[in-house]
C-alpha positions as CSV (number, residue, x, y, z in Angstrom):
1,X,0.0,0.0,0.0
2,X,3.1,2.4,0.7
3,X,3.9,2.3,-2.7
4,X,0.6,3.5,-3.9
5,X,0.4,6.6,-1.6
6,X,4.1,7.2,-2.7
7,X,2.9,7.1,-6.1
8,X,-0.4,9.3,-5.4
9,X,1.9,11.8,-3.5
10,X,3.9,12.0,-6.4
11,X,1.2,12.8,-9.1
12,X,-0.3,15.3,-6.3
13,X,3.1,16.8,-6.0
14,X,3.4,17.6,-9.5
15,X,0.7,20.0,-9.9
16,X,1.3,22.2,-6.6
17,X,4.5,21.1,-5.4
18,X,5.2,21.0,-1.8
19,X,1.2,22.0,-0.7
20,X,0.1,18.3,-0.4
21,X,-0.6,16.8,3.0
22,X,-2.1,13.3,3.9
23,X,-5.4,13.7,5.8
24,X,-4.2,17.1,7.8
25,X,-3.6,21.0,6.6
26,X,-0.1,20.9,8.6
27,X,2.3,23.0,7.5
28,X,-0.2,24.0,5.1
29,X,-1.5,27.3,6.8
30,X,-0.2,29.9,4.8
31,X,-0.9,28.4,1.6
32,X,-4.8,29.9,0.1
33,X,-4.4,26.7,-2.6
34,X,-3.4,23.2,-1.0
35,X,-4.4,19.2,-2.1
36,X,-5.2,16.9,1.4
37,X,-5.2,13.1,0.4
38,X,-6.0,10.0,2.4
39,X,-7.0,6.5,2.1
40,X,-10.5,5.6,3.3
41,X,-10.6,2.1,2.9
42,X,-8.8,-1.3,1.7
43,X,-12.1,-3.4,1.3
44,X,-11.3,-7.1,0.3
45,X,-13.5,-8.2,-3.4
46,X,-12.0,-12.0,-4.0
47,X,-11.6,-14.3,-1.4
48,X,-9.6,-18.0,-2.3
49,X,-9.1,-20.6,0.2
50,X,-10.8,-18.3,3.2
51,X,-8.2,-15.6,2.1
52,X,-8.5,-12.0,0.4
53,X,-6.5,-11.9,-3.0
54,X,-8.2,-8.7,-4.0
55,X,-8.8,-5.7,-2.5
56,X,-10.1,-2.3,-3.6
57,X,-8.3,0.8,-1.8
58,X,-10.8,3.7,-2.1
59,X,-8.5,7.4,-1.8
60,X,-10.2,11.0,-0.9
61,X,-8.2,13.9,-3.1
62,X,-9.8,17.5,-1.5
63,X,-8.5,20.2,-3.8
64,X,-8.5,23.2,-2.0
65,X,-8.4,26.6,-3.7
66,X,-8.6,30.9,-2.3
67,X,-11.0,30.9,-4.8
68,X,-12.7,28.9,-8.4
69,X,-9.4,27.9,-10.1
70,X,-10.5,26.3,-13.3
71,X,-7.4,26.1,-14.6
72,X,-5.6,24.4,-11.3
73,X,-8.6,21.6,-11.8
74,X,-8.0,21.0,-15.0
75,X,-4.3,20.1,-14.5
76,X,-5.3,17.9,-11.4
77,X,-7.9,16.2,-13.8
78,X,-5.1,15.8,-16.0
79,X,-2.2,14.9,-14.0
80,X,-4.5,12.4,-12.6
81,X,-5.8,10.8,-16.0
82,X,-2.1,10.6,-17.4
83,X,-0.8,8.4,-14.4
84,X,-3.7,6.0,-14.9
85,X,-6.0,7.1,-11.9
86,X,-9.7,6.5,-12.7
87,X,-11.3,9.4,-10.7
88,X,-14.7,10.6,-9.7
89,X,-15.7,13.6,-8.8
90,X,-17.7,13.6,-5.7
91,X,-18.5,17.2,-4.6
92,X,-17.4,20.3,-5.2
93,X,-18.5,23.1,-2.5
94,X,-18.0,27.0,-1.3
95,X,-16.8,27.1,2.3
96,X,-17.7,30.4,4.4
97,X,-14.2,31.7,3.5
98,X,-15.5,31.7,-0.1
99,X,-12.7,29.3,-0.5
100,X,-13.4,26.0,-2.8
101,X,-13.1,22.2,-2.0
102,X,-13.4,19.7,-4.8
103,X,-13.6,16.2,-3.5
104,X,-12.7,13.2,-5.6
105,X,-12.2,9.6,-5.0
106,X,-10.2,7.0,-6.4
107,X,-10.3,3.1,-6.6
108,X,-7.3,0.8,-6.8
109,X,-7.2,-2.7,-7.0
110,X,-4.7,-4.0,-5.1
111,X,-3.1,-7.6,-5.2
């Protein structure tokens, strides 16, 4: 599993590097645009003998911008698509700072 956070962290990385946290804002305070990622589950889908040989590992990706940043999304969108993540887009909403969070999840199997 460390391997595919590495690799998540990495794509992250690549479109705001060094503003990307797992599941706090840390060290993030001063930045208005920052990405917070984190796994939410590792859910076992094939079972052999009375033991998992599949899993899915669901990952949350909250984009957080000062304000709407089409442009920021579309290279996230993109940085994700060209490293083979199939996304979804779960919400996208105003907070009372008028900043933005966009919320997607990804799936992974994992062997």
């Amino acid at each position: 599993m460390q391997e595919k956070l590495e690799a998540l962290f990495d794509t992250l990385n690549s479109v705001l590097p060094g503003k990307v946290s797992y599941g706090t804002r840390e060290g993030l305070e001063s930045d208005p645009n920052y990405i917070i990622y984190q796994e939410l589950s590792n859910r076992t889908i094939v079972y052999a003998d009375d033991r998992a040989v599949a899993k899915v590992a669901t990952f949350q990706v909250s984009l957080i911008t000062e304000k709407k940043n089409l442009g920021l999304e579309e290279q996230l969108e993109a940085s994700l698509y060209f490293m083979g993540y199939e996304f979804e887009l779960l919400s996208e909403f105003v907070n009372e700072d008028s900043s933005v969070n966009r919320v997607y999840e990804i799936k992974e199997e994992v062997f």
